[in-house]
C-alpha positions in Angstrom: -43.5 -53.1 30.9 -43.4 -57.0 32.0 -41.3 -58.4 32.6 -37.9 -56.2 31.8 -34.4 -56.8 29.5 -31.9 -55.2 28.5 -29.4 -54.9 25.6 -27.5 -53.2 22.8 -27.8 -49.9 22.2 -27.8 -49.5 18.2 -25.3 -46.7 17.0 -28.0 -45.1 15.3 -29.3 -42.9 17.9 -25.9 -41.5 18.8 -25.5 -40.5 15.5 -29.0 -38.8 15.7 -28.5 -37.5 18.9 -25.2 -35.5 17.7 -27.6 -33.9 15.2 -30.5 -33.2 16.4 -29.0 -31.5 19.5 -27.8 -28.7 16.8 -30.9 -28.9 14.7 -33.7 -30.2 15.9 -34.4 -27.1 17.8 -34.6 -24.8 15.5 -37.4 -27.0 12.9 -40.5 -24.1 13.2 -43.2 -26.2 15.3 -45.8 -23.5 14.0 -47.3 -26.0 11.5 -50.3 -26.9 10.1 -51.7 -30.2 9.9 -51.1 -30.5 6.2 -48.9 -33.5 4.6 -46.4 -32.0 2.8 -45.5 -33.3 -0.5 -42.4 -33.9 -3.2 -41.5 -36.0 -5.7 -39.6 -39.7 -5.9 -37.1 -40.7 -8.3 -38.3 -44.0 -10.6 -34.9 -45.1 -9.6 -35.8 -45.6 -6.5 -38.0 -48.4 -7.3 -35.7 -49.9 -9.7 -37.0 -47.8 -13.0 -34.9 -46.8 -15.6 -36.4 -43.6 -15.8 -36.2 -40.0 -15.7 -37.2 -38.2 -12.5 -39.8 -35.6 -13.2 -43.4 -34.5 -11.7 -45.8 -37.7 -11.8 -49.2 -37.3 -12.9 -51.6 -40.1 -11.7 -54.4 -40.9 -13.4 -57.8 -38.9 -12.2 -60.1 -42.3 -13.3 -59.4 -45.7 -14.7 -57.4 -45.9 -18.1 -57.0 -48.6 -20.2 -53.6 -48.8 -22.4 -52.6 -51.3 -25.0 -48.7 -52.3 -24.6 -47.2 -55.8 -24.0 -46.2 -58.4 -21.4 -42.6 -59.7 -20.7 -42.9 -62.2 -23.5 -44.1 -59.7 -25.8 -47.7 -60.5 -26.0 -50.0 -57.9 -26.4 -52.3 -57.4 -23.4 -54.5 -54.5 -22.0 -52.7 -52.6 -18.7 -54.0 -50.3 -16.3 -52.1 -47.0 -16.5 -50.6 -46.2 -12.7 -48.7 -43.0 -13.3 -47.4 -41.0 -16.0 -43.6 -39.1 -15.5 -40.9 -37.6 -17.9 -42.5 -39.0 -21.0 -43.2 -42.6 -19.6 -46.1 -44.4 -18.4 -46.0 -46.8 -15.4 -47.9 -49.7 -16.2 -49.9 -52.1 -14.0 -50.1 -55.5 -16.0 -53.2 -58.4 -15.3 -50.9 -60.1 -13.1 -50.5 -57.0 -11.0 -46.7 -55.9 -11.8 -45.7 -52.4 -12.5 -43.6 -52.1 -15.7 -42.3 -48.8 -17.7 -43.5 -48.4 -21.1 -42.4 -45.2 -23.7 -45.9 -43.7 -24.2 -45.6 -45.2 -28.1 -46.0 -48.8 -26.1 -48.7 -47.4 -23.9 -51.4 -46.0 -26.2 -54.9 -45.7 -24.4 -57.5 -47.8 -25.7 -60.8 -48.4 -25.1 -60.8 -52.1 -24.1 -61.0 -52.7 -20.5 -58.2 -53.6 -18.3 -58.8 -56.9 -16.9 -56.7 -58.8 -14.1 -55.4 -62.2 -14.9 -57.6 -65.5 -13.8 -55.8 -67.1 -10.9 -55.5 -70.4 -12.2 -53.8 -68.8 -15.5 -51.6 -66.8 -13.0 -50.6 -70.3 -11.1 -49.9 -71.6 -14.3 -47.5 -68.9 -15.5 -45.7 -69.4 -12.3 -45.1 -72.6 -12.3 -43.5 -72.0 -15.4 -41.3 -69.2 -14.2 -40.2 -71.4 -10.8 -39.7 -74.8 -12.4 -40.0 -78.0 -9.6 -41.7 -75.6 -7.0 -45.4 -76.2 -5.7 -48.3 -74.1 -5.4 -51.1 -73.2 -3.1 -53.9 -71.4 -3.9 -56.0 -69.6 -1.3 -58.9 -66.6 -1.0 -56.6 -64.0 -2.2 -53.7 -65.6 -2.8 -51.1 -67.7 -4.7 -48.1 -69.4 -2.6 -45.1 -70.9 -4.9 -42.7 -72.9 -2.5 -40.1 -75.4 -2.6 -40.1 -75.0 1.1 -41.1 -77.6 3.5 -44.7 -78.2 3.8 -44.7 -76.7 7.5 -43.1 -73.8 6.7 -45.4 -73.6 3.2 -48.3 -74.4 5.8 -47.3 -71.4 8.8 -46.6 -68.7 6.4 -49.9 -69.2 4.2 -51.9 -69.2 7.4 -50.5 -66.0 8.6 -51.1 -64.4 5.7 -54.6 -65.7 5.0 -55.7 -65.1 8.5 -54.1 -61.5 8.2 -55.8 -60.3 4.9 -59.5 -60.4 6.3 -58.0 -58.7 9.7 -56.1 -56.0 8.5 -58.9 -55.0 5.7 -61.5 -55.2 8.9 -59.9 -53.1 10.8 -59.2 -50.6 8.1 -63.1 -50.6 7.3 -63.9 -49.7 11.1 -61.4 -46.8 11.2 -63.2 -45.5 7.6 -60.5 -46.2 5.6 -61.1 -45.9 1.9 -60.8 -49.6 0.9 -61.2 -51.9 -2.3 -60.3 -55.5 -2.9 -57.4 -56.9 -4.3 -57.4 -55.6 -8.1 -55.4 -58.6 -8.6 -53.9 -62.3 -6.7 -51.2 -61.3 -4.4 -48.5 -63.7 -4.8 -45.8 -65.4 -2.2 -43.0 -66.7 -3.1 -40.9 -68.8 -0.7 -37.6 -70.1 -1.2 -36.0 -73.3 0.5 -32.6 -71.5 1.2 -31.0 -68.2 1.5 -28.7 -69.4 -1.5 -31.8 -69.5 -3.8 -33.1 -66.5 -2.5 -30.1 -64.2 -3.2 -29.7 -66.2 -6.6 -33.5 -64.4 -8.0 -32.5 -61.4 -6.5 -29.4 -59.7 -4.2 -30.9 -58.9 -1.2 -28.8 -57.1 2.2 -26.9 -59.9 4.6 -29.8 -61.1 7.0 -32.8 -60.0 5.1 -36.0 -63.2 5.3 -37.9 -61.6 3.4 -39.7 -58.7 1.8 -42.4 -56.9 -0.5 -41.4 -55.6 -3.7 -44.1 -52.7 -4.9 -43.2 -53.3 -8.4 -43.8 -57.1 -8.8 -46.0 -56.9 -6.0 -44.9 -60.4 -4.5 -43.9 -60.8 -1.2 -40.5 -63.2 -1.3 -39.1 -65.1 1.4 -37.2 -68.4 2.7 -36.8 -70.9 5.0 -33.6 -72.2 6.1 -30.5 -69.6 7.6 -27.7 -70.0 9.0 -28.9 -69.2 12.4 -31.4 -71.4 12.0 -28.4 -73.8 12.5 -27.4 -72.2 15.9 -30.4 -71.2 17.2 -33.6 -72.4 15.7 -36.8 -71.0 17.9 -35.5 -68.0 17.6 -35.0 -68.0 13.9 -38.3 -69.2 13.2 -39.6 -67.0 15.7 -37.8 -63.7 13.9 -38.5 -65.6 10.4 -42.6 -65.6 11.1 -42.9 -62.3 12.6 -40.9 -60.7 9.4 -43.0 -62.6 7.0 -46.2 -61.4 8.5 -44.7 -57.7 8.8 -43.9 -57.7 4.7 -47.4 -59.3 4.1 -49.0 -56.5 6.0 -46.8 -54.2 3.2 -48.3 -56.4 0.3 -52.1 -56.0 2.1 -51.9 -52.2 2.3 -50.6 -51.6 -1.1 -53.4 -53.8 -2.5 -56.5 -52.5 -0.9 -55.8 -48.6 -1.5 -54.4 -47.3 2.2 -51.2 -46.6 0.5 -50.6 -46.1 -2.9 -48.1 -48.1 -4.9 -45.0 -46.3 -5.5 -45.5 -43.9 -3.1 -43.0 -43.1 -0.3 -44.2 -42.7 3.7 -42.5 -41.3 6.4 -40.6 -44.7 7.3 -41.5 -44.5 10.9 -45.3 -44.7 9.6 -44.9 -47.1 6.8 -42.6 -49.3 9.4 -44.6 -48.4 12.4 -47.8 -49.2 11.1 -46.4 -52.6 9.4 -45.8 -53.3 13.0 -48.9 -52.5 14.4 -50.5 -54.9 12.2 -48.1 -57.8 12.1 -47.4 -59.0 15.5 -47.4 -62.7 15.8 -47.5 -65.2 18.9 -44.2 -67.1 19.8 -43.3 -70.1 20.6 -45.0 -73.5 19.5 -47.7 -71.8 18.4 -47.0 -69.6 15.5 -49.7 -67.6 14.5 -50.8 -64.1 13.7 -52.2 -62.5 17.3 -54.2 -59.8 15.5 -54.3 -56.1 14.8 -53.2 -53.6 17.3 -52.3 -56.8 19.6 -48.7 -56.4 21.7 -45.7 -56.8 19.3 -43.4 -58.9 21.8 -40.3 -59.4 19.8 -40.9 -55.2 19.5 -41.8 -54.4 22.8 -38.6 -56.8 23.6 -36.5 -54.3 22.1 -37.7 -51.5 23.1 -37.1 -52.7 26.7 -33.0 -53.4 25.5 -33.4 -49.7 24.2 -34.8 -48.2 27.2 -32.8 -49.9 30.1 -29.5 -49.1 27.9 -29.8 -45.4 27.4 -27.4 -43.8 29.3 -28.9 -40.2 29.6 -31.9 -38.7 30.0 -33.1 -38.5 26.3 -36.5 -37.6 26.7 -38.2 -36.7 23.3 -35.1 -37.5 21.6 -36.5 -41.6 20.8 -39.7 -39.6 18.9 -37.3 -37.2 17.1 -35.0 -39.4 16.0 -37.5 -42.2 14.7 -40.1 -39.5 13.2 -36.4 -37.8 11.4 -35.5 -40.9 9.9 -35.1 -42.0 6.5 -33.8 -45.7 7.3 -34.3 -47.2 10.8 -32.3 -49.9 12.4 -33.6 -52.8 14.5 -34.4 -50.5 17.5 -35.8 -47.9 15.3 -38.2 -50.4 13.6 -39.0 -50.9 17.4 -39.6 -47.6 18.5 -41.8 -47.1 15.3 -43.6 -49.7 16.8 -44.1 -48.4 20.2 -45.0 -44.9 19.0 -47.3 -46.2 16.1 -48.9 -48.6 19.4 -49.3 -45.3 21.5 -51.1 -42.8 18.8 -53.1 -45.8 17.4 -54.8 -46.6 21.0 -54.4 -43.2 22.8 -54.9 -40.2 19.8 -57.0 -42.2 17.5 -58.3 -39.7 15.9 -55.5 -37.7 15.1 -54.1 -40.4 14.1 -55.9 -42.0 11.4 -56.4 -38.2 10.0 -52.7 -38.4 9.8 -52.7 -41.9 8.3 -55.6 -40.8 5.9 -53.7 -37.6 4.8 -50.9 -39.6 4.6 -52.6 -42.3 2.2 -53.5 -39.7 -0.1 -50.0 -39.5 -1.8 -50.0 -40.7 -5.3 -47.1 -42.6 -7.0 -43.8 -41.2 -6.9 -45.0 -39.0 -3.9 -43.6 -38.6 -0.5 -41.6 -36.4 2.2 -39.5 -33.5 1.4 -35.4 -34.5 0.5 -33.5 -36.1 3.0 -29.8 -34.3 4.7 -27.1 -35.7 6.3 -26.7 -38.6 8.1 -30.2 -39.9 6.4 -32.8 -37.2 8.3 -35.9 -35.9 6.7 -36.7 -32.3 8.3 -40.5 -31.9 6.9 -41.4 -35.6 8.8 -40.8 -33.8 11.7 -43.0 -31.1 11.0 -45.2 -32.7 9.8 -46.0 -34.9 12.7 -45.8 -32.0 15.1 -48.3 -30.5 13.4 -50.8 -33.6 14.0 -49.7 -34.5 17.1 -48.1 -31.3 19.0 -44.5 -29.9 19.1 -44.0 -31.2 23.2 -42.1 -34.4 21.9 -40.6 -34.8 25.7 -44.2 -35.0 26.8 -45.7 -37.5 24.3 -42.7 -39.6 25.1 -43.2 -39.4 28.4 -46.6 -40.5 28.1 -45.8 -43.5 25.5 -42.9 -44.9 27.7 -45.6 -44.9 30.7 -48.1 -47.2 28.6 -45.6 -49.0 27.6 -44.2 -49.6 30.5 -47.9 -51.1 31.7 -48.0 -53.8 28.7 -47.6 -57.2 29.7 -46.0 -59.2 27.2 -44.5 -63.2 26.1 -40.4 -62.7 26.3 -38.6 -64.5 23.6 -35.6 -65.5 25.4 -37.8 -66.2 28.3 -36.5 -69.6 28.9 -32.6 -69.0 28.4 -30.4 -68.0 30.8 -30.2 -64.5 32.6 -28.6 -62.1 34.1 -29.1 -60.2 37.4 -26.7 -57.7 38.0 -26.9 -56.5 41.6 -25.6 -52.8 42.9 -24.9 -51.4 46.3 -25.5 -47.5 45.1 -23.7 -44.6 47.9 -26.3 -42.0 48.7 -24.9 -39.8 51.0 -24.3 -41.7 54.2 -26.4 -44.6 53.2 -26.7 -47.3 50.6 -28.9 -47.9 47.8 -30.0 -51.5 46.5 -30.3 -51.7 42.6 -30.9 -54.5 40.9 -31.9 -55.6 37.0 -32.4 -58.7 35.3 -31.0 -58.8 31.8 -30.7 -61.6 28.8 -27.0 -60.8 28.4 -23.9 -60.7 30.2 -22.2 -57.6 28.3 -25.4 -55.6 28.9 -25.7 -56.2 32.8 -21.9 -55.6 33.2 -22.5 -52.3 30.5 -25.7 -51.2 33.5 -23.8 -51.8 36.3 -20.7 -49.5 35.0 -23.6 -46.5 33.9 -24.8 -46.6 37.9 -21.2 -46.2 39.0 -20.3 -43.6 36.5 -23.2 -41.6 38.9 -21.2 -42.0 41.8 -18.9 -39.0 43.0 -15.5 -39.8 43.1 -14.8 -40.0 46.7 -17.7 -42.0 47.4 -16.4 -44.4 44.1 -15.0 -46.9 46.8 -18.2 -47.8 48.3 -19.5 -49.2 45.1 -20.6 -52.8 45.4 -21.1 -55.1 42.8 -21.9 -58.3 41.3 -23.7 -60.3 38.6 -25.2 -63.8 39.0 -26.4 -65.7 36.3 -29.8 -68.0 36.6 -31.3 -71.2 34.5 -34.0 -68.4 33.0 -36.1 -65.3 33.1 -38.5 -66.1 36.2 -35.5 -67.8 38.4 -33.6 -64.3 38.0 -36.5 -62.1 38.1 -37.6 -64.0 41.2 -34.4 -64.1 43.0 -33.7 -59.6 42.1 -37.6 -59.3 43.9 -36.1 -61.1 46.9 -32.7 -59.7 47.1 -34.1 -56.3 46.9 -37.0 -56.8 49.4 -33.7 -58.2 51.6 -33.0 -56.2 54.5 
């Protein structure tokens, strides 16, 4: 992994780790490779709605119900579930309709004309602009740079992603309908259409089917390459979302595994930094990802070996690292067990609206993900880490922090009678002092004395990588 970092160590692995080390062991690893299946509360999505067992639709149906402003117009049924049918509008939104609003009919569903879509909103986002593309509709009050980066990414994603999914015979289809962007000037206005979680850019709602987004933040204010840096890479990450629910890979409405559905968002969305924002391609290096993983690796203070898989193939939410680590697995099955892979990803695709895994415990785990995978990919989780944290380690990648400050912390490590030189090069302060105090934690305690250390900072990453190489080559 070039070059190396280091840095906080999210909570969420300790909570995993006091769990799995009870649990984990005992999931039955005599599984075959068969996705297992169960159902998705409406509510989960926002619909008012009973739970219940979903029926999707075996072939395309027409039904006759209404838009928002009460019109009549011809939908595409999506699913039917407790009575109600889920709707699929010409401009591509999912609604709930009592199956007396939702008779089938006949007439043939057809999408919306784009120019008719512009038009409508317009309407709905008074004073904003609009740019129409290929396969797409952009509504901004943004700047026009921002306006311009975003739509590029996105455009220059779409034929990509739907490339690569072709050459990995994936069963594809166009866009049924324009996908639609809409980006926001501030994080006031963005909260103001709808409440979204502190620190949240942007993201893909599967019912509207819009991707939403803005531009200015209040780190933006403090630190502004790396905001547009994070801003860009999230963007392109919830268009991959919007992509893959419009060209069949996964079904709208339905639930992944989150490692899968974040991991593979991942693999398709990693973008270039610094002046030249742009979207690097599919399957490419992730280098914001890879960065983290590097803070995750260097920081662990034990020897967790298969734990990182277990925990992020477990989860039912994943924190930065996690997204990361999805990343870095997704990255490693992708390149190295292809074809188990995309039998995985195929099977995986096959679940209809309102599908996904099995319930989720305590502390936010999903048992059946785990078996699940093991049954695609093996039950020696130590080993397959092993393995992804060695081609990892090989991938050279663009640091983001390259050109601020760093750290090199320095240690004189006893070993028996003699010394050992350590050294590591790190983009914080707290996390080289947090390294240093984990290598003298090894030491015995009458040899505790002995320790010797020290941390120097340096103008950036290659003036404190350069000057570790020498000091440890030092006699």
């Amino acid at each position: 992994m070039k070059p190396a970092c280091a840095g906080k160590v999210s909570l969420f692995w300790l909570f995993f780790w006091l769990l799995i080390s009870t649990s984990a062991k005992a999931q039955n690893t005599d599984v075959t490779p068969e996705f297992k299946r169960g159902y998705v509360s409406p509510k989960t999505f926002g619909l008012t709605i009973p739970a219940g067992t979903p029926k999707s639709p075996k072939e395309l149906t027409s039904v006759q119900t209404h838009d928002a402003d009460n019109l009549p117009v011809v939908g595409k049924l999506h699913v039917e579930v407790s009575g109600y049918r889920i709707v699929m509008l010409p401009d591509g939104q999912l609604v709930s309709r009592s199956i007396s609003e939702a008779a089938i009919t006949e007439k043939p569903f057809k999408a919306i004309d784009k120019t008719k879509l512009e038009r409508q909103l317009l309407k709905e986002f008074p004073k904003f602009r609009s740019l129409k593309t290929g396969r797409y509709i952009f509504i901004y009050n943004t700047s026009d740079l921002f306006a311009a980066t975003a739509s590029r990414i996105m455009d220059t994603m779409y034929p990509g992603i739907y490339g690569y999914a072709e050459s990995q015979r994936f069963e594809v289809h166009k866009p049924e309908v324009p996908m639609v962007v809409v980006m926001f000037r501030t994080e006031q206005e963005f909260h103001k259409y709808r409440r979204m979680p502190p620190g949240l850019v942007a993201y893909y709602n599967t019912l509207s089917n819009r991707v939403v987004m803005y531009e200015e933040s209040k780190i933006a204010k403090i630190k502004p390459e790396l905001a547009i840096q994070q801003s860009i890479s999230t963007i392109a990450h919830e268009g991959v979302h919007q992509i893959l629910h419009n060209i069949g890979v996964q079904q709208r409405l339905s639930v992944w595994p989150m490692w899968l559905s974040e991991g593979v968002a991942e693999y398709f969305a990693p973008t270039s930094l610094g002046k030249d924002l742009k979207w690097k391609g599919a399957g490419q290096v992730n280098d914001l990802r890879m960065f983290e993983i590097e803070h995750y690796l260097k920081s662990r203070e034990a020897n967790t070996e298969g734990q990182m898989v277990q925990h992020t193939v477990l989860a039912s939410r994943l924190s930065s690292t996690g997204y990361a680590s999805a990343w870095g697995l997704t990255y490693y099955l992708a390149k190295h067990r292809r074809k188990d892979f995309n039998r995985y990803l195929r099977d995986v695709g096959t679940l209809g609206p309102l599908e996904g895994p099995s319930r989720v415990i305590a502390l936010g785990i999903v048992p059946s993900n785990l078996a699940d995978f093991k049954g695609y990919f093996g039950s020696e989780t130590d080993d397959l880490e092993r393995r992804i944290v060695a081609t990892l380690n090989t991938l050279p990648y663009n640091a983001p922090f390259a050109e601020w400050p760093h750290y090199v912390a320095m240690a004189d490590l006893p070993t028996g009678r003699t010394l050992q030189k350590l050294a590591n090069v790190f983009h914080d302060y707290s996390a080289a002092q947090r390294w240093l105090d984990q290598r003298k934690a090894t030491v015995p305690s009458q040899s505790q004395d002995r320790f010797r250390s020290t941390i120097r900072q340096f103008e950036n990453r290659s003036l404190a990588e350069q000057f570790a190489r020498g000091w440890l080559n030092a006699n």
